[in-house]
N, C-alpha and C positions, 0 to 999 in steps of 0.2 A: 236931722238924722232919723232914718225908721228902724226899726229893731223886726226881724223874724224871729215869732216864739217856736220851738222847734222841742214839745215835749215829749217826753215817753212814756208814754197811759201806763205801762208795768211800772216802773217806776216811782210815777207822781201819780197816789189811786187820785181819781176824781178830778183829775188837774190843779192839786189843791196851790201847789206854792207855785205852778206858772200863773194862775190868776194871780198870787201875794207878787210874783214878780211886773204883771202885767199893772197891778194898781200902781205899786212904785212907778212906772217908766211912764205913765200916764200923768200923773200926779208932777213929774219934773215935765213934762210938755212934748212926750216923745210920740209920733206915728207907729201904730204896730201893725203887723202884719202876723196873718197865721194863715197854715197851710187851709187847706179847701174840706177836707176829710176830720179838719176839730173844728167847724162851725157848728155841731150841735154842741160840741163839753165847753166851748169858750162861749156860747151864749150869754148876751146880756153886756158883753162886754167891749168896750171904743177898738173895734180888732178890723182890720180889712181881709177878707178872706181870695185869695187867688190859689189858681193853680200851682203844683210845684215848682218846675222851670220858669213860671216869671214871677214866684215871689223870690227866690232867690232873685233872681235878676233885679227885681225892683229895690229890697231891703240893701242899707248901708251896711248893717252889721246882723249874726243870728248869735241867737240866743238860746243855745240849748239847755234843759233840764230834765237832768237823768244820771246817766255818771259818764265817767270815760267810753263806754259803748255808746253812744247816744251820739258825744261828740264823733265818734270813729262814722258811725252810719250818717251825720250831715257833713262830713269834711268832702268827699268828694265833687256834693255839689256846690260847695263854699270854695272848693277850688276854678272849679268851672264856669262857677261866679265871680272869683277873682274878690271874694268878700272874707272878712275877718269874722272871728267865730269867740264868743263866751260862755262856757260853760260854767251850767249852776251843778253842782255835787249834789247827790242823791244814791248814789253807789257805794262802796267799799273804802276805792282807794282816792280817786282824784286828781291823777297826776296831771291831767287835760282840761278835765270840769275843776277848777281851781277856785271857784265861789261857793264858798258853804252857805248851807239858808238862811246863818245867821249875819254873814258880812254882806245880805243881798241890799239893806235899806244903804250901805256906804259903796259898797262897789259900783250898786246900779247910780246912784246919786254921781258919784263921779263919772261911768259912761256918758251919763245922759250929756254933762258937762264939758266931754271931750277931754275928761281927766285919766290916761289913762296911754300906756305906748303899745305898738304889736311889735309882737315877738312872729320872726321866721322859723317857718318849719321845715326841715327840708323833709320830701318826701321819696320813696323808692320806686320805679317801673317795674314792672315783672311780666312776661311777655312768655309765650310758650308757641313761637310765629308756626307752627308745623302745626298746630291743630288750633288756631283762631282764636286764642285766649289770650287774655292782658289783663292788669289789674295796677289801679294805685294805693300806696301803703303810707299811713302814717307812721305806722308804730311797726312793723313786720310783714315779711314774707315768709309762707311758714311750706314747708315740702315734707310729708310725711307718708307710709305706707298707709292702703287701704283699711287690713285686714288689723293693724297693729296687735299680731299676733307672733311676731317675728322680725326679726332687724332687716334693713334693707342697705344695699351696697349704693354709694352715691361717689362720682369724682367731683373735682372742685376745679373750672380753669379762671385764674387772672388775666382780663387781658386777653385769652386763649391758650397762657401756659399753664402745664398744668401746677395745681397747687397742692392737690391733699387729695386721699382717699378714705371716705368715714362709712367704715358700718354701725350705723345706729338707727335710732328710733324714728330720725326726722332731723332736718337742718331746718334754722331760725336767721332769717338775716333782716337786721334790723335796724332803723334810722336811730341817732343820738336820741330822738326822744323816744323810741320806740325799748330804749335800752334796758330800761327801767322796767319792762314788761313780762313779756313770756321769755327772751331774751336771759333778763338775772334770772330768771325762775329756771332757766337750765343750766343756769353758773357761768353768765356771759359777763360781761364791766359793764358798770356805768360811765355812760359816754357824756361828757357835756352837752346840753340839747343845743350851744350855737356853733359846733364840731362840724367840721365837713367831713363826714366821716361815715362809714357803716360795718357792724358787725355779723361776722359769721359763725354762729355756734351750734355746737351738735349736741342732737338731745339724746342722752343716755348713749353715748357711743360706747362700742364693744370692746374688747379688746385693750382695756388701758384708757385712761387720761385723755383728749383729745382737747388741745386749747383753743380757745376760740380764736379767731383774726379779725384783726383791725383793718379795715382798707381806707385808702385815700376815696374822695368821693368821684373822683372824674376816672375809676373803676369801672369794666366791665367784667361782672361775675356770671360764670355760665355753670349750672348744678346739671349731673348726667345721673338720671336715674338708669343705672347701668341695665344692660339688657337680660342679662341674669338675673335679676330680680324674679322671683316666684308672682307677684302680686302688683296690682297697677298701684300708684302713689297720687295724693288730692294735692294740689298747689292752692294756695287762699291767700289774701291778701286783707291782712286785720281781720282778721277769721270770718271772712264774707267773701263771695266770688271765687266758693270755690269748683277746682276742675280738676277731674280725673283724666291722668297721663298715665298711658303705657310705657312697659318698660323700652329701654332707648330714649325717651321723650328727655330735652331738653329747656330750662329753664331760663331765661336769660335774666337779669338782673341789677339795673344800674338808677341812680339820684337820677331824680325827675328832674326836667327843666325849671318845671313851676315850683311855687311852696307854699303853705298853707299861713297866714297870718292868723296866730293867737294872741288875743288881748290877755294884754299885763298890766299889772298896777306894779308892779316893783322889778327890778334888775333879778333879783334873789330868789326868783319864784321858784322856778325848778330845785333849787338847793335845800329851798325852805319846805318845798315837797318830800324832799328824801328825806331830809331828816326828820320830820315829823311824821311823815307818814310810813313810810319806808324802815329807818333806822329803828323805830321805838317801839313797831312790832311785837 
């Protein structure tokens, strides 16, 4: 099994704990690969350096270190690779990067060993087909005004029928694992991450209370930044790729086919996440 080390220089300064990871995984007999752009900071080290498209291609599994963004910017191509992904925590929270750098000399020991199950991700499409735009989401699709100087008018159809009309700050729709995210942080549920499922929630809406909704996953969700809007609206996807839509522009919104495989050492990961990380806040 090869491992791609996948760090983020802000992050980890100097590359300190991908090299302490890189000795581990060395050390139990693993090939590693790293991308082409850290052959000068991984210097010195048993590393194969390739291009990006065919290290993923080439590597069994990656290996990022950083935090939850880090994993967010290699999932796409861990998708595309059809490869499972482990993140080492160096960030805040962890909900994704689930390896702290103190459990790296037993996590990584049991990768190496094949100790160890994936968990499915399901992930979201987001597609704006009128002006050439798409995007996949692990954790959210986020629709918000430009100027965020003023609330913007948005309808909501199921399906095509309609559902809801929110003037707020910006709509949040987001996968089971993504729930946990920007999602709760505008008063959305937490969703089970192996839930077929995705949430709609309005950030700071006007006028009163606005609940969030739960949809089935086999949902199509269409957001209409109404044409009355004063101000164009950005559409992002894990707050990267994003695109400025005029008013009228529509969003479309539905579970990807594919899903992102994260390594898990335990059934309880997700839970053991909230509550420790999450809950005790």
């Amino acid at each position: 099994m090869s491992v791609l080390l996948y760090p983020n220089p802000t992050k980890d300064a100097g590359l300190t704990v991908t090299r302490q990871a890189a000795a581990l995984l060395r050390r139990a007999g693993v090939p590693l690969l790293a991308l082409q752009g850290e052959a000068q900071a991984l210097s010195g080290l048993d590393v194969t350096f390739l291009p990006q498209a065919e290290a993923f291609r080439t590597a069994d599994l990656i290996l990022t270190v950083g935090g939850d963004g880090t994993l967010l910017r290699a999932a796409p191509n861990c998708v595309q690779a059809g490869k499972p992904v482990l993140g080492v925590n160096l960030g805040r929270t962890g909900f994704l990067a689930t390896c702290e750098v103190e459990e790296m000399p037993e996590k990584l020991a049991r990768l190496a060993a094949g100790d160890f199950a994936l968990a499915p991700r399901s992930l979201l499409c987001a597609a704006a087909p009128e002006h050439g735009w798409q995007g996949l989401a692990l954790n959210d699709v986020a629709v918000f005004g430009v100027s965020r100087l003023h609330p913007m008018d948005y309808a909501v159809f199921c399906d095509g029928i309609p559902v809801s009309r929110f003037r707020s700050d910006g709509l949040i729709v987001a996968t089971p694992t993504g729930s946990t995210a920007y999602s709760f942080s505008a008063g959305g549920p937490i969703l089970d991450a192996a839930a077929q499922a995705m949430v709609l929630t309005p950030v700071c809406p006007h006028g009163g209370r606005k609940a969030p909704l739960v949809l089935a996953a086999q949902r199509r969700l269409t957001i209409l930044a109404e044409s009355e809007n004063r101000t164009d609206v950005t559409a992002c996807t894990d707050s990267q790729n994003p695109c400025r839509l005029p008013p009228g522009a529509r969003i479309e919104v539905t579970v990807a086919p594919q899903k992102l495989q994260l390594v898990s050492f335990g059934s309880a990961d997700q839970f053991r996440a909230i509550e420790n990380k999450l809950m005790r806040r």
